[in-house]
C-alpha angles and dihedrals in degrees: 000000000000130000120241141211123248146194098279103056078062103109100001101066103180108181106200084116099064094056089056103049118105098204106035101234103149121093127191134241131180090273114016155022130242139184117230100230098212095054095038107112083210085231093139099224100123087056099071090036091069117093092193099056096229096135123092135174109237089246090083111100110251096035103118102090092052079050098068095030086059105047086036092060091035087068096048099037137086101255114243118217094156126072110248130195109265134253101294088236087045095126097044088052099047115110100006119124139224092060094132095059102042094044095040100025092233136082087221122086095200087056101049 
């Protein structure tokens, strides 16, 4: 089992997650975390650091998708194991929806 990053963690990038991660497994884009699967510990604390809610263990139905985009961009992206201010638009992004799309240019996570 792994967490996983999703859409509405695109354009706020809140980091509390990253200070509390023992092993260091989230890496940073222009707009978005994401945690690498196959270092993830699978202990749960960075989901209730993020104040965006935008963490979720891969037992949730629908996950899939998150799944590859985030092991496909944490293999891409620097690694973050310091907390960094957020996205300077961060509040008025939280919770919207269609990030994906118009970040990505796809509905689909796994195509992103």
């Amino acid at each position: 089992m792994t967490y996983a990053v999703t859409e509405n963690c695109i354009k706020c990038k809140y980091t509390d997650c990253v200070e509390v991660c023992p092993v260091d497994c989230f890496y940073v884009g222009e707009t978005m975390l994401v945690i690498n699967p196959d270092e993830c510990i699978d202990c749960g604390v960075c989901e209730p650091e993020c104040p965006a809610d935008a963490i979720k263990a891969d037992t949730e139905p629908g996950l899939e998708g998150w799944l590859t985009l985030n092991a496909k961009y944490a293999a891409l992206w620097p690694n973050i194991a310091e907390k960094i201010d957020p996205a300077v638009d961060a509040a008025a992004w939280d919770g919207r929806t269609g990030k994906l799309e118009a970040t990505f240019g796809t509905p689909d996570p796994a195509a992103a």
